[in-house]
N, C-alpha and C positions, 0 to 999 in steps of 0.2 A: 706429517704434520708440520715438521720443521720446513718442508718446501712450500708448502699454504701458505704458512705466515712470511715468506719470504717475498712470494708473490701479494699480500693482499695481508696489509700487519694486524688490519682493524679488523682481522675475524675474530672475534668477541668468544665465542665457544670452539675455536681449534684454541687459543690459547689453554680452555680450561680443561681441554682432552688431553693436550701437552705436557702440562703441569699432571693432571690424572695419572698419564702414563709413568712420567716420569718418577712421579713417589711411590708407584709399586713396584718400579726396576731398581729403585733405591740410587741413581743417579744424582745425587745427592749438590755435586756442583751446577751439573747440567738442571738441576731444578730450580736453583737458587738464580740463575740467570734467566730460565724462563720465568720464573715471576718478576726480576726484577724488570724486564722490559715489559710486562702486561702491563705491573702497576704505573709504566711511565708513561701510558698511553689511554689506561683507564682508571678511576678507582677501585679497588677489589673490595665484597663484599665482608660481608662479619665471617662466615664459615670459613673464605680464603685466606682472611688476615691470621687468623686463627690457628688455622694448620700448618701458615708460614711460622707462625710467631714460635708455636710448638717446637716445630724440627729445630729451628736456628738456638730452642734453651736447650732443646737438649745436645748440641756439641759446642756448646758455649760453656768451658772450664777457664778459661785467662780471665785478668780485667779488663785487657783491651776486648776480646772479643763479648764478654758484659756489654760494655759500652755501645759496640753493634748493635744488641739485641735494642739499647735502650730509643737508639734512632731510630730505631725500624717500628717500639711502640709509637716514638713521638708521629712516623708518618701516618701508623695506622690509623689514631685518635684523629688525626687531620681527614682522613677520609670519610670515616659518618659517627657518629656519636653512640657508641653501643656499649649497655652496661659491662658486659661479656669483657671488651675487649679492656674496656679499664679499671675491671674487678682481674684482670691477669696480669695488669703489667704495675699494679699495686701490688700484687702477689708477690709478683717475680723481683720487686723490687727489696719488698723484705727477705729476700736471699743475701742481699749485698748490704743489711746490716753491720756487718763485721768492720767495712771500708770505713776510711775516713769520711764524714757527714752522712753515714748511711741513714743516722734514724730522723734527720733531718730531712734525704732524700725523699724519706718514704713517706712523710707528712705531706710533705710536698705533692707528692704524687694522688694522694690519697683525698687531700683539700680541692686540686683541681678535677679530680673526679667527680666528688660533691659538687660541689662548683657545675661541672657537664651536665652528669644525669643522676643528679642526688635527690631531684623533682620527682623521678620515675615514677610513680605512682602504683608500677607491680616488681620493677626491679631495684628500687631505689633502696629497699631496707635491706639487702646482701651490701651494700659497699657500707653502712651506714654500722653492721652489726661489725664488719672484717675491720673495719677503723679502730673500734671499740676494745677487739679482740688485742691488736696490736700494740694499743695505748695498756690493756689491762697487762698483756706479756710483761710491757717495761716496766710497770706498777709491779709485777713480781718480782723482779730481777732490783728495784730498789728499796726491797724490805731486807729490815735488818736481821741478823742471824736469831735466833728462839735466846731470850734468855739477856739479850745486849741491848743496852743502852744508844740508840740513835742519836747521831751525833746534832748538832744542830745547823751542818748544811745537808743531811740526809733530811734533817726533819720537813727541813724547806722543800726538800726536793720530792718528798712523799705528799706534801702539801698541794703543791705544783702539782703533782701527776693526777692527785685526788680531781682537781677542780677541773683538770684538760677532761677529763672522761665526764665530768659532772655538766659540763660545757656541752661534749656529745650528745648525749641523754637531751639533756633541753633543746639542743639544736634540733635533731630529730623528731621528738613529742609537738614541735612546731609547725611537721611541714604533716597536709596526706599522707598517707603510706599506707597500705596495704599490710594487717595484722599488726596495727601501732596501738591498740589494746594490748596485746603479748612484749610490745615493748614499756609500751606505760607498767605492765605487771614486774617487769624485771626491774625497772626503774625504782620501782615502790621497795624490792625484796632486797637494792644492792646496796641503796640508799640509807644511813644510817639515819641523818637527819628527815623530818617532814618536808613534802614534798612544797617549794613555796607556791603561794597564792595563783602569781601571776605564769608562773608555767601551767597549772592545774585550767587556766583559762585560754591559754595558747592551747593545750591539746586539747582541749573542746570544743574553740574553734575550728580547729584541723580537723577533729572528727565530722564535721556536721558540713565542712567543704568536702570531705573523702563520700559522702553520703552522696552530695551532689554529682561526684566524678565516680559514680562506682555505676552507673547505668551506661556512660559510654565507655568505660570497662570493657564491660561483659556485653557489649555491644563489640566490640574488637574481637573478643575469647570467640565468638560463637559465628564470625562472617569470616566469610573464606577468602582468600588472596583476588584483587588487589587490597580489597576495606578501603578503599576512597571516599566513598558518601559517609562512613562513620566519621574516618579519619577526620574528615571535612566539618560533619558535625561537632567534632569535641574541640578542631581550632575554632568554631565559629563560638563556643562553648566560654572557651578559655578567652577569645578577643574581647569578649563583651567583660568578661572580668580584669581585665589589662594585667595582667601579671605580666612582663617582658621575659622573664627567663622560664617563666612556663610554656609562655607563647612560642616559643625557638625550639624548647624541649621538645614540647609535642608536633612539630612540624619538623624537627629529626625524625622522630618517630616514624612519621607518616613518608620521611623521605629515602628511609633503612630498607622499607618494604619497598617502595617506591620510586626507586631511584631512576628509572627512564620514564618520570612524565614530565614531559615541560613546563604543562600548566601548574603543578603545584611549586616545583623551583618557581616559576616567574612571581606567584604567591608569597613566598616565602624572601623571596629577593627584594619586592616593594616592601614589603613588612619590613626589611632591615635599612633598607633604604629612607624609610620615610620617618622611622621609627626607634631604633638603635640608633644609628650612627656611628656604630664605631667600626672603625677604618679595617682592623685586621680581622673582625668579624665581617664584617661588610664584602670586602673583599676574598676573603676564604669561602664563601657561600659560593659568590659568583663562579669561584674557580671551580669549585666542586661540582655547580650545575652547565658548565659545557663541556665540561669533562665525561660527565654523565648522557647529555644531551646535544652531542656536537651539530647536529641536525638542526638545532632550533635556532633560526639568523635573529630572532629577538631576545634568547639570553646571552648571546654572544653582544650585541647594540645595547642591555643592559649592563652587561660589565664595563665598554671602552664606557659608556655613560658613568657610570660608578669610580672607576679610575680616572679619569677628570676632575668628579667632582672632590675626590680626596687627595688630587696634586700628584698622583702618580709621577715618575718621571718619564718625560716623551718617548724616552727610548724604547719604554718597557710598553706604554704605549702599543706603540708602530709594530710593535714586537706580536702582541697578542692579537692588531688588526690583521699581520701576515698568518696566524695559524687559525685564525676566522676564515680567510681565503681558502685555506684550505683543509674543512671542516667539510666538505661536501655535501652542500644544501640541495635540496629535492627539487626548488625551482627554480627558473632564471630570475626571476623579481627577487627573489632572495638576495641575491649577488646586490641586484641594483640599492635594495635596501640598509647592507652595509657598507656599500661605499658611500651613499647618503653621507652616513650615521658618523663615518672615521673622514670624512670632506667638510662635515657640518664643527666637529670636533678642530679643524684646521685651519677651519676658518676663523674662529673664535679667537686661536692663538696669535694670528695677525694683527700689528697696530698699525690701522688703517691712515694715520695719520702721518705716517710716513711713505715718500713714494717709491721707496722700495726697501725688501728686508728678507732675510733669509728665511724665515717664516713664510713671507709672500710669495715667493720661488716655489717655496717648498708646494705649497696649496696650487700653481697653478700646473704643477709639475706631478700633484696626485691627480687633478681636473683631467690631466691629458692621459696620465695613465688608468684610470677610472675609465675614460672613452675605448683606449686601444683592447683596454681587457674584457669589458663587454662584448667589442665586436670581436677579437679573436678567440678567450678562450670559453666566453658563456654560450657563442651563436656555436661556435663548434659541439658543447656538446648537448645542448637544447633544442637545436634549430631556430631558435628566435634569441632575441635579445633582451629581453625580460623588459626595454625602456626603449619601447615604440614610438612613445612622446618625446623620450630625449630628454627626460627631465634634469638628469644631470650637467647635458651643455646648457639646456635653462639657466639652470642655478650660476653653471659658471660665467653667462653672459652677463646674469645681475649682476653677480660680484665684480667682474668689470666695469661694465656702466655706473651704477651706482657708488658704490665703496674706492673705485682706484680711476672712476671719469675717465675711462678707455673705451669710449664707443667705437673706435675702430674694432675695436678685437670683437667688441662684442656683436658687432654686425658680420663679421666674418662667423663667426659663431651660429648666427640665426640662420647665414646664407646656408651653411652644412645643414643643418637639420630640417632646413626646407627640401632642402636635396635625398632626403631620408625618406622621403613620400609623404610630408607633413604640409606640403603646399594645396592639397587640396582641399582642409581643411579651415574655416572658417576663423573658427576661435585660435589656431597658433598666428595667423595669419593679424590678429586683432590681440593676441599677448605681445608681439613684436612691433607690432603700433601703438599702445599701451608705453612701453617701454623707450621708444622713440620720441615719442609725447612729453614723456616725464625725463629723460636725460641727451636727446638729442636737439634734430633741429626739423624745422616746416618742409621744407624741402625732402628730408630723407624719410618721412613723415608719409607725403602726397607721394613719392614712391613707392612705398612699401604696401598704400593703398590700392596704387592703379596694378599695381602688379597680384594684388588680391584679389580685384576684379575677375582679370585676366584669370586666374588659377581657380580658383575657390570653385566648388562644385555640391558642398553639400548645402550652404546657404548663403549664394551669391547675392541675393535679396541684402542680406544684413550688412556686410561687407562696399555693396554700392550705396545702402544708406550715413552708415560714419564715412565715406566718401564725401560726400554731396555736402554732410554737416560740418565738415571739416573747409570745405570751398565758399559753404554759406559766412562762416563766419572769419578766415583768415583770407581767401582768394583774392585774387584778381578776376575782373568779368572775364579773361580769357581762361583762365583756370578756371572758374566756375562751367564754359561754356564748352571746356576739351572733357571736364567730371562729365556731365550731362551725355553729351556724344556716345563715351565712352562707355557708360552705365547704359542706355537705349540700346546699344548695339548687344552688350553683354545681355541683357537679361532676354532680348528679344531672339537673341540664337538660344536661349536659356527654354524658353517659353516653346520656339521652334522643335527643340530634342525633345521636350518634352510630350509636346502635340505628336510626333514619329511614335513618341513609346508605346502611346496611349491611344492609336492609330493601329499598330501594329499588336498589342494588346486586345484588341476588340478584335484583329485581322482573323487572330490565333485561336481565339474564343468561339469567334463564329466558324472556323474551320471545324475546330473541336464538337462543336455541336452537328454540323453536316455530318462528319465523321461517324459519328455516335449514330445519325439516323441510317447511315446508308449499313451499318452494321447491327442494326436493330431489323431494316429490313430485309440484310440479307440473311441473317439469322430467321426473319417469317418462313421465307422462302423455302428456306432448305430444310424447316422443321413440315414445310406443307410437302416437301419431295419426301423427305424421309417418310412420313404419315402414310401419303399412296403406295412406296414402297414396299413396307410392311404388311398392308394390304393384298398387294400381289404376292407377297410371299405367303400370306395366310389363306388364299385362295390355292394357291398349291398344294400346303398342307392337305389340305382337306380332300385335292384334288387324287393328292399321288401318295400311296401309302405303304412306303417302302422304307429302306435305310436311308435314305436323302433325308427321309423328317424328322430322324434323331439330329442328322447335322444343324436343317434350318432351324429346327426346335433351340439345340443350343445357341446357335446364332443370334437366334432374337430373344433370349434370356439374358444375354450381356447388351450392358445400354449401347444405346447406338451413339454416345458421348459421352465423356466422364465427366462428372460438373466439374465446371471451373473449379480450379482452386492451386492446393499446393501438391495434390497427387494422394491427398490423404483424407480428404474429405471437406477440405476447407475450402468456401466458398469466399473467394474476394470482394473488394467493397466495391469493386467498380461495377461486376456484374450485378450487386444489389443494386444498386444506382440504375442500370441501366434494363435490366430485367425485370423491378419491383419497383422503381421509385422510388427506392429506398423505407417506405412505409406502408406495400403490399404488392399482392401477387397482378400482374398483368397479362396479358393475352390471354387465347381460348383453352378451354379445358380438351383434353386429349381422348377417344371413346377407347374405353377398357378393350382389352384382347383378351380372350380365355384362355389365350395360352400362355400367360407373363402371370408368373403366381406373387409376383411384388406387387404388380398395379391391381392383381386380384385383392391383397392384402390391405390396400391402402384407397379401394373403390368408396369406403365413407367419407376416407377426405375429401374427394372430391367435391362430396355435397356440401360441404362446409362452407355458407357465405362471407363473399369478401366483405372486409371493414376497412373502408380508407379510413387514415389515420388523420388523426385532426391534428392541425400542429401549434393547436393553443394546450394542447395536454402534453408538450415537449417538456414538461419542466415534473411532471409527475411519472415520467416514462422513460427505461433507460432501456437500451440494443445492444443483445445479448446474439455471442458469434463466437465459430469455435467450436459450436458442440457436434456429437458424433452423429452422422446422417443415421443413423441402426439406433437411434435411440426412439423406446418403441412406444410411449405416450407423452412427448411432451410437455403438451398441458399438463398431466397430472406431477412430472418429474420436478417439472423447474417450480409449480407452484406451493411444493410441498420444500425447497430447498429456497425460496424467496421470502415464504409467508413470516420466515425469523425476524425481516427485515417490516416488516411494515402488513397492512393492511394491501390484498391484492386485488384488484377492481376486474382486471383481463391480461390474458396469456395469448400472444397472437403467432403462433409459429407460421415458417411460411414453406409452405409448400412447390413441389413444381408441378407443371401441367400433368405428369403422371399420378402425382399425388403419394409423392414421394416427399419426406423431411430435407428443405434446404442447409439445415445447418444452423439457424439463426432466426432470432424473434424477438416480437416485443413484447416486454411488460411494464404493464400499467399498472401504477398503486392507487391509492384515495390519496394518499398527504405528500408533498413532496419532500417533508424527512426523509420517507421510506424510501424514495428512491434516491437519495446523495447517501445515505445509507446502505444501499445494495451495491452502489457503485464496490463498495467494500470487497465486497465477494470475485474482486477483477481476479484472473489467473487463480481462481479456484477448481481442484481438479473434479471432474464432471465423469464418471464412464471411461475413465484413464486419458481425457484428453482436458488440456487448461483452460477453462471456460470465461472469452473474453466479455468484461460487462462496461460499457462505454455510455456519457450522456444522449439521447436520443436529440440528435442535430439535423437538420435538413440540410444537405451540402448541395442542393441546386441553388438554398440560399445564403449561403455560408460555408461558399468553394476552397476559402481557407483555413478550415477547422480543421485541428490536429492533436489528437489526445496523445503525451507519452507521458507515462508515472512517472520514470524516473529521472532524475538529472541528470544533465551533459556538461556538468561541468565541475571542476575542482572538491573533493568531499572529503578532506582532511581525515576525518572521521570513519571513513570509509574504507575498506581494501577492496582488489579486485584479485582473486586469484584464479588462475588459469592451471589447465595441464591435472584434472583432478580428472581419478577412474571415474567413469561413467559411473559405475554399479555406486559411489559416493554418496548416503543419504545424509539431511540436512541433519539429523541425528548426529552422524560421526563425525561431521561439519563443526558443529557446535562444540563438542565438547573438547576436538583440538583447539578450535581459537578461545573458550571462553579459560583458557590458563593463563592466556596473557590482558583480560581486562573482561567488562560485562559486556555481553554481546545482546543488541539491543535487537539487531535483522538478520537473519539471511537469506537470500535467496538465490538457489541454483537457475541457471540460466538454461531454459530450453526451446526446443525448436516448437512450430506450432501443435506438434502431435502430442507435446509433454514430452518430448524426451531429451533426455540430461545432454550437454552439449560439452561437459568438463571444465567448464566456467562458473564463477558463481561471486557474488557479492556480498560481505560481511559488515556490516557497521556497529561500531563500536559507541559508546557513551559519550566519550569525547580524542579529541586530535593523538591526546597522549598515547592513551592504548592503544590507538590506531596504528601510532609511533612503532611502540614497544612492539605489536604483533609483526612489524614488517620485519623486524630487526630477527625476531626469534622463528618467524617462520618461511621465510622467504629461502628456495632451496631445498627445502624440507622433503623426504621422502615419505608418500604417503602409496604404500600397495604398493610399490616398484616403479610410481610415476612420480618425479620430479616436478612439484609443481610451484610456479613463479608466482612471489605477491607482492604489493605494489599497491599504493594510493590510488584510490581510483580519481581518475585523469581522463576520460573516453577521449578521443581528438574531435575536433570541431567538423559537427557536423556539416558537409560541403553542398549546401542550396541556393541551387541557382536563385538570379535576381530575380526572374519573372519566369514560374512554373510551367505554364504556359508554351513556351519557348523549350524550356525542357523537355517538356513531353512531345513539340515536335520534332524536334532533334532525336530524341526516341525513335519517333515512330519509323525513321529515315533504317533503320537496323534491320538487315535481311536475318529471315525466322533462323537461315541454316547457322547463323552466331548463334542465338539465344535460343531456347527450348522454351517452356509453360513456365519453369521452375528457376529460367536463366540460366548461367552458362552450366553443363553440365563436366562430370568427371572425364569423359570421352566422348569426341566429335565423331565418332564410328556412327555410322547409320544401320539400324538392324531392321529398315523397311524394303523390302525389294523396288529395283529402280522401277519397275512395271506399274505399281502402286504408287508411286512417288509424284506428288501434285504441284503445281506453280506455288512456290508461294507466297508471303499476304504480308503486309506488312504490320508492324507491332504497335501494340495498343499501350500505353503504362498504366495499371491498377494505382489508387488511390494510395495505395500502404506502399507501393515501390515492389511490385510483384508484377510478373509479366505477363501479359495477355496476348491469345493469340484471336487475330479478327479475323470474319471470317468472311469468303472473298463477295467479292460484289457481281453482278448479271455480269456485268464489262468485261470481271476479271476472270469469273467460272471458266475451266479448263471444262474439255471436250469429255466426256463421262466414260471410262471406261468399261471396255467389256465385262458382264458380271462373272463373276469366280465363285466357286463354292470353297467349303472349307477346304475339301479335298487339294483342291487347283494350288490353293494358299500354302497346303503343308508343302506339294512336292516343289515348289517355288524356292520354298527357305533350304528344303534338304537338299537340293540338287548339286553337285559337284561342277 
């Protein structure tokens, strides 16, 4: 454990296996050192402070080491506000009664606990009664002996003790509390005098607010960890009635339990922000919430903001932006975002009215080291720079230009971040002319224009128009007539690339459609050879009635092709597209053979008339894929599993020419509720396979439609974890992640057959839990597999500019790379070379799954000799 934390300090739970081990070995110094470096690097909670507080009273006999103990309460109370900890160190304090000012200390102590969490509302009457107890002690200890005459500064002082306890009593019967009838009772019994007036209406009050606060009570008692939505309702509770030391109380509360969410620190930070104001509250929040939360780059941006605004000293400052750096944030934007936040900070400090000052230094001296640290140490370990725009040479260009009227620098400036691959962009190209405009001059102006011409590629149009407007109203006719030339020439190679794209776009198109036909026709082809085939072997049969017709018999009971697909029954979009039309069945129907007991089974579908699909009923009809080819009435299956969703009008499965289930169909509702409402049922499991449910689109008209549920991009909220046992149900899923927050989804990730792939998706309520679950389970051993979790972040999906292009660069891939399935585990071939055919070049399926075409009259290879099974087996066994 001691070498973990040596390697990696911020493992959060080897500390607290360290500390574990270490108090059962009784290691006693070696304990006392590991917590004091956990606590320098985290806050410990209430049970840890607790157990430290413990050990260190009991071998604490000196005064000096007293004293220890008492720094060690003052740090605990500074880490979260728990009744616990300052009903013990009130405790622990009237031990040291005896010392000089003890019984003073221990008011002291006892007042600022009140003060803390004397609001409590279920623990607040234990410090409120132990007060009582201590003041009634000295109340004993100043009566006079049975029988004697009190003197008359005893009498004072028994007067005095009377009215301090009479004081408690009221103070108490003042606030909520929880069993403050059992106190009003005692109050009544110890009370010699009548109870006055004005108290008797404070605790009436307070009961009839305890009345209002006892439902988000026991709204707490009875919700399980985290209690965030209560939590959340009782401060929403408490804001509307503005009490400020209530309002802080119950969002300690909320932050005891809750100490790694962000979002309620950032909460609870504007609240003290905008609202307290006081500096060492203020400021001790913040510290306690990136302490808590080093991950979050905007409670770190609210603190330097906070220390600013209360005069911090710069040192201290600069001090807490360097352990911000290295707090190790999740993205590179992070990074850029606080150096913003401590640049924007530095800049303020500057008196711009002088033209130079150590101040100014300083600022253009974080500007430059802002830039080197991006590019060396964020690109290193992100691979990008989180500040693509450059926003921060921006910033430091204005400050230049404008604030210190150094357009030199600041056009060295623009020139770098043109050079950063920003020149091809329009709008930076027209902020830097902007800028030129308002602190430069005409001349550097019409350069920075013609040179935007020149570059600009997404809206060269815009860019030659502030040209033109810029020649119309400052130029010379000869400037106006070099703008002109030069904008004609630019737009009209503009216009040129574009006519190529759009040229060779149609080129690609119209290939792609030849393509499709000559594979549609050679597909007739070879299904009319295969057909006569069959034929002559069924003429055999019949003819020759020996052991050959068990072989041929088997033979022509395995299809003479596997449907397309993934190897498992799934039929791709391309061959819907190009076999059905996407909206039913095409070509001729195939004549039954008596000897194929499938096509005997499925001889009524055949009769079944086709229905082209109308495609003004797209919007009432959704295409349903995925399902298992063995599934043995479809109409009756799916419309008994649809009917939940709506009214169902028609069930259109589609068949192949044997008359056999393709895997996929439509259905049609009456209302088009019902079918944005089935969509619902997408990756519903079917017959053990995940039955995909999509809007029914025409993609001969709408060649760009592409349905993915999920997002590709940044989901705070989200985990992704990897590395889980197959055998893993969403069951055991669940009930690990929902320890660290409310789990709102999850979904295991699987291949098309439904089967678990050891990935899987978790999303949480909001960013925080998502937080907290990475921290506590990331690493985690679950079944003997280690598996890794992580924000989910997928990487940017890589699509080409024009698809088209893609798919023929595809097509260009000899079959022996790719298989049906893509590349496979072993490039070993288990076909004998005798059988082994020319082969065809590759098709891309719609979904990014690979097709194999099949060849054309041109390309058909010479047919070889027929083989029987026999021929086949000694081929593979032969030595």
């Amino acid at each position: 454990l001691s070498l973990k934390l040596s390697i990696n300090a911020f493992d959060y739970n080897c500390h607290l296996d360290l500390i574990k081990l270490l108090r059962q070995e009784g290691e006693l110094v070696k304990l006392r050192r590991a917590r004091q470096k956990m606590s320098e690097l985290f806050p410990l909670t209430e049970e840890i402070w607790l157990d430290w507080l413990k050990d260190e009273i009991k071998m604490a006999s000196e005064s000096s080491e007293r004293e220890k103990v008492y720094e060690l309460f003052e740090r605990a109370v500074r880490d979260y506000i728990c009744p616990e900890i300052w009903l013990e160190y009130a405790q622990y304090s009237i031990g040291g009664i005896g010392q000089e000012g003890g019984i003073e200390r221990v008011r002291s102590v006892f007042e600022r606990a009140l003060t803390a969490v004397g609001l409590h509302v279920t623990k607040g009457t234990a410090l409120w009664e132990a007060y009582r107890e201590f003041e009634n002690a000295i109340l004993e200890t100043a009566q006079p002996a049975p029988g004697s005459v009190p003197s008359p500064e005893q009498q004072q002082m028994l007067c005095s003790q009377l009215e301090k306890i009479h004081t408690l009593f009221r103070r108490q019967l003042g606030i909520p509390l929880l069993d403050m009838e059992a106190s009003y009772a005692e109050y009544e019994e110890w009370s010699e005098e009548p109870i006055p007036e004005t108290i008797i209406k404070n605790y009436k009050r307070a009961l009839q607010q305890l009345e209002k606060c006892k439902p988000y009570e026991e709204a707490l008692l009875s919700a399980e960890t985290p209690k965030l939505a209560e939590y959340q309702a009782y401060i929403d509770f408490e804001m509307k009635a503005g009490d400020p030391a209530r309002i802080q109380l119950i969002y300690e509360r909320a932050l005891a339990e809750n100490c790694l969410v962000p979002d309620l620190w950032a909460r609870y930070n504007q609240y003290l922000d905008r609202q307290l104001k006081v500096k060492d509250l203020v400021l001790s929040a913040h510290d306690r919430a990136v302490r808590n939360c080093p991950w979050t780059v905007g409670l770190w941006i609210r603190y330097l903001l906070a220390m600013e605004r209360h005069r911090v000293d710069h040192s201290v400052i600069s001090e807490m932006f360097e352990k911000a750096l290295n707090a190790g944030f999740i993205q590179a934007t992070d990074y850029v975002e606080i150096w913003q936040a401590y640049l924007d900070y530095l800049r303020r400090r500057v008196d711009f009215t002088q033209d130079s000052s150590k101040e100014l230094e300083e600022l253009r001296s974080a500007f430059a080291r802002a830039v080197e640290y991006l590019k060396q140490e964020v690109e290193e370990r992100f691979s990008e720079s989180g500040d693509p725009s450059c926003t921060i040479m921006q910033n430091w260009a204005r400050v230049e230009a404008r604030l210190c009227n150094n357009m030199q620098k600041a056009r060295e400036l623009w020139d770098n971040i043109m050079t950063k691959g920003n020149a091809k962009y329009a709008n930076m190209w027209l902020e830097y002319y902007n800028l030129e405009r308002a602190h430069g001059d005409t001349q550097h102006c019409r350069k920075a224009l013609h040179r935007a011409v020149q570059c600009t590629s997404d809206y060269p149009e815009h860019v030659c128009e502030v040209l033109l407007t810029l020649e119309r109203i400052e130029g010379t006719l000869e400037d106006w007539d070099a703008a002109v030339q030069k904008t004609e020439n630019r737009l009209a190679r503009v216009n040129e690339q574009r006519a190529k794209a759009a040229e060779k776009e149609a080129a690609l198109a119209k290939q792609e459609e030849e393509k499709a036909e000559q594979r549609k026709q050679a597909r007739a082809e070879k299904k009319a050879s295969k057909k006569a085939k069959r034929a002559r072997a069924g003429d055999k049969r019949r003819a020759d009635d020996d052991d050959d017709e068990g072989e041929w018999g088997q033979e022509e009971e395995q299809p003479s092709k596997r449907h397309k697909g993934d190897g498992d029954g799934t039929l791709l979009e391309e061959d819907m597209e190009v076999e059905t039309g996407l909206f039913g069945r095409s070509g001729s129907e195939k004549p039954d053979h008596p000897g194929n007991q499938k096509e005997k089974a499925s001889t009524s579908r055949k009769d079944i008339p086709k229905v082209s699909h109308d495609s003004s009923k797209d919007s009432v009809t959704v295409f349903v894929s995925n399902l298992s080819y063995n599934m043995a009435d479809p109409e009756v299956k799916l419309k008994e599993l649809f009917e939940s969703c709506g009214a169902v009008a028609e069930i259109r499965p589609v068949f192949s020419n044997k008359g056999t289930f393709r895997g996929y169909c439509y259905v049609e509702f009456k209302e088009e509720q019902a079918a944005l409402q089935a969509l619902g049922l997408d990756r519903k499991v079917v017959e053990g396979r995940p039955m995909f449910v999509s809007p029914c689109v025409d993609k001969n008209k709408n060649p760009d439609f592409k349905v993915f549920r999920y997002s590709t991009t940044l989901e705070k909220h989200k985990l992704f974890i990897s590395g889980l046992p197959f055998s893993c149900t969403k069951e055991e899923l669940e009930d690990l992640c929902k320890a660290h927050g409310k789990v709102k989804d999850i979904r295991l990730v699987t291949n098309r057959a439904g089967k678990p792939k050891g990935l899987a998706y978790v999303e949480y309520e909001n960013e925080a839990e998502a937080s907290q679950a990475v921290l506590k389970m990331d690493g985690l051993t679950v079944r003997e597999h280690v598996i890794k979790v992580a924000i989910s972040n997928p990487p940017l999906r890589k699509l080409p500019d024009r698809p088209e292009a893609a798919r023929a660069a595809q097509l260009a891939v000899p079959r022996q790379l790719h298989g049906a399935r893509g590349k496979g585990r072993t490039q070993l071939s288990l076909m004998p070379r005798a059988l082994q055919r020319q082969s065809n070049p590759l098709g891309k399926a719609e979904n990014g799954m690979v097709q194999n075409s099949p060849a054309t009259p041109s390309q058909a290879p010479e047919e070889p000799r027929k083989m029987s099974n026999a021929d086949f087996a000694k081929m593979l066994l032969k030595k």
